[in-house]
N, C-alpha and C positions, 0 to 999 in steps of 0.2 A: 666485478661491477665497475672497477677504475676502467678497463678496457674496454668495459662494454661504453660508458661515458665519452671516452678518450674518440673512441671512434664514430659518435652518432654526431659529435662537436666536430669531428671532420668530416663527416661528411655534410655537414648545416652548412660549414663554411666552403665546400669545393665549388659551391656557383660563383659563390663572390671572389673565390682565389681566382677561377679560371678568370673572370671580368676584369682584375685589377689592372690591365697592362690599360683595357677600353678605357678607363675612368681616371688613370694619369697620363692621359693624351695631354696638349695644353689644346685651351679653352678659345675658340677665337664669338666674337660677335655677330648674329646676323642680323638685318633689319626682320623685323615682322610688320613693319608698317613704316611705307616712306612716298616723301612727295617732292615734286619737284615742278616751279611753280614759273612761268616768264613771264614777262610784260613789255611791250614795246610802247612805249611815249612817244610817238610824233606829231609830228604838227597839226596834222589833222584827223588822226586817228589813236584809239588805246587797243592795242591787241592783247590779252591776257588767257594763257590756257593753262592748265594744269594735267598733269600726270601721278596718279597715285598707284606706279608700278614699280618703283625707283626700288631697286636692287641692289645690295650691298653689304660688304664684312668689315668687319675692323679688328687684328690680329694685335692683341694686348700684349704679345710677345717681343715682336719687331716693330711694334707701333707703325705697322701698315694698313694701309685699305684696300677697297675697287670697288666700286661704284658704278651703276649702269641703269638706264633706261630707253627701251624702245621708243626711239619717235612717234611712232603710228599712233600708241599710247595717250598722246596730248590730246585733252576736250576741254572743249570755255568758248570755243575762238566766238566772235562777233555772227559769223554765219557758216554753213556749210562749205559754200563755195572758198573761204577763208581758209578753213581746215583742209581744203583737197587743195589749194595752189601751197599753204605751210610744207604738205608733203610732197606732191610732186616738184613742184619749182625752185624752192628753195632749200628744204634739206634733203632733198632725194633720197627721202626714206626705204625706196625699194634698192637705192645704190649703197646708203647708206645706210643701215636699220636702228643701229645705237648709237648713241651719245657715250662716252665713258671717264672716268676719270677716276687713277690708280697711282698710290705715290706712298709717302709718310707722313707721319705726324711728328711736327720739329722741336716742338714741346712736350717737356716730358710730364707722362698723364699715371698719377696711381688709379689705376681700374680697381682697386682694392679698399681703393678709401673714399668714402660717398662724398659729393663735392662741383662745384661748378670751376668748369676749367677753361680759359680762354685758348682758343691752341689756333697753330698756325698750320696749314696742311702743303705739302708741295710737291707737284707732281704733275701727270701730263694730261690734259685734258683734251680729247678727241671729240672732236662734234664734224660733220660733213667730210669725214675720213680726214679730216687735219688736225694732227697734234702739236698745243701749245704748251709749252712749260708755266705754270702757274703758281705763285704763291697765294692761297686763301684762308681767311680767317671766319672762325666760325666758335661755337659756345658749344661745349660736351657737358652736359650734366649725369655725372654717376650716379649712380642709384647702385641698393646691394645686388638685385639681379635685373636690371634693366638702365640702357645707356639711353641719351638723347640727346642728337643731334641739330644743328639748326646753322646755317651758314646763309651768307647773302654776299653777294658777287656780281661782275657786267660781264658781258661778253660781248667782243666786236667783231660784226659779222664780216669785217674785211680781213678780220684774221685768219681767221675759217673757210677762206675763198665763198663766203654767202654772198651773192653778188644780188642786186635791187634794181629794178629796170627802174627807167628815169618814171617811168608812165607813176608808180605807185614810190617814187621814192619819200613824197611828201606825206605817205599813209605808213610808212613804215622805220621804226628806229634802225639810226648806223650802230648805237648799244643797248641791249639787251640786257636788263636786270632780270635775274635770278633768284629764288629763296629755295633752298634746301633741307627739309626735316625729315630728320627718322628716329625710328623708335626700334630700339636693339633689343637682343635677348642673345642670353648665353648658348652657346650651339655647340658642337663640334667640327673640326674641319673636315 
């Protein structure tokens, strides 16, 4: 009866033996929900569009990222014709298709302990195929299975070789504010 016990107990447990290598992988972050938000202030015009495609991990191991969003993706603009000169003219989204920005977190973060953390991120941020090294600051709120993100930032479009013809330079900001939020969930890599 010991053997015959011995062996129904192993066999209950041979799924979970065979799984255990899956289930001490480490743990990284994904978005399941993220936005990414511009707005141009100029003198005679507000441009503001949003994207709610924003793509993104965060590796609680190495305290890395990468972060991504399709251009074509952005809707809000003022009018249609607005939305097709943003992509053809100015980010040449069919040259260009993503935006990205990939680096670390220079602050150290317990992903372990629920808490709001002020962190600073540094890394390269590519917009119109040109990468800038960038230091940004942004809010991480831990949660026990759920992270959120939220950062705000400028971008200067002569950084990025975005160039502004004189005709609309007075309808279009030379900097670009940005808001960033996402909302994480535990995943595997």
């Amino acid at each position: 009866m010991q053997l015959f016990c011995l062996r129904l107990f192993f066999l209950a447990a041979l799924p979970l033996l065979i799984h255990l290598p899956l289930y001490s992988q480490p743990m990284v972050w994904k978005i399941q929900q993220g936005a990414i938000t511009f707005r141009s202030d100029a003198p005679l015009e507000a441009i503001e569009a949003t994207s709610g495609k924003l793509q993104g991990v965060i590796d609680p191991q190495d305290q890395t990222f990468a972060f991504a969003v399709f251009i074509q993706t952005f809707e809000g603009f003022n009018s249609p014709l607005q939305r097709e000169h943003f992509n053809e003219n100015y980010l040449e989204s069919k040259r260009y298709p993503r935006a990205t920005f990939n680096g670390r977190i220079l602050d150290e973060v317990d992903f372990s302990t629920p808490g709001t953390y002020e962190v600073r991120v540094k890394g390269r941020l590519v917009i119109h195929g040109v990468g800038q090294e960038r230091i940004i600051r942004g809010q991480l709120h831990v949660r026990p299975s759920q992270l959120q993100l939220t950062a705000r930032f400028s971008v200067l479009l002569n950084e990025h070789n975005i160039a502004i013809p004189k005709v609309v330079h007075q309808k279009i900001a030379e900097e670009i504010n940005v808001t960033v939020s996402g909302t994480f969930q535990p995943g595997r890599p």
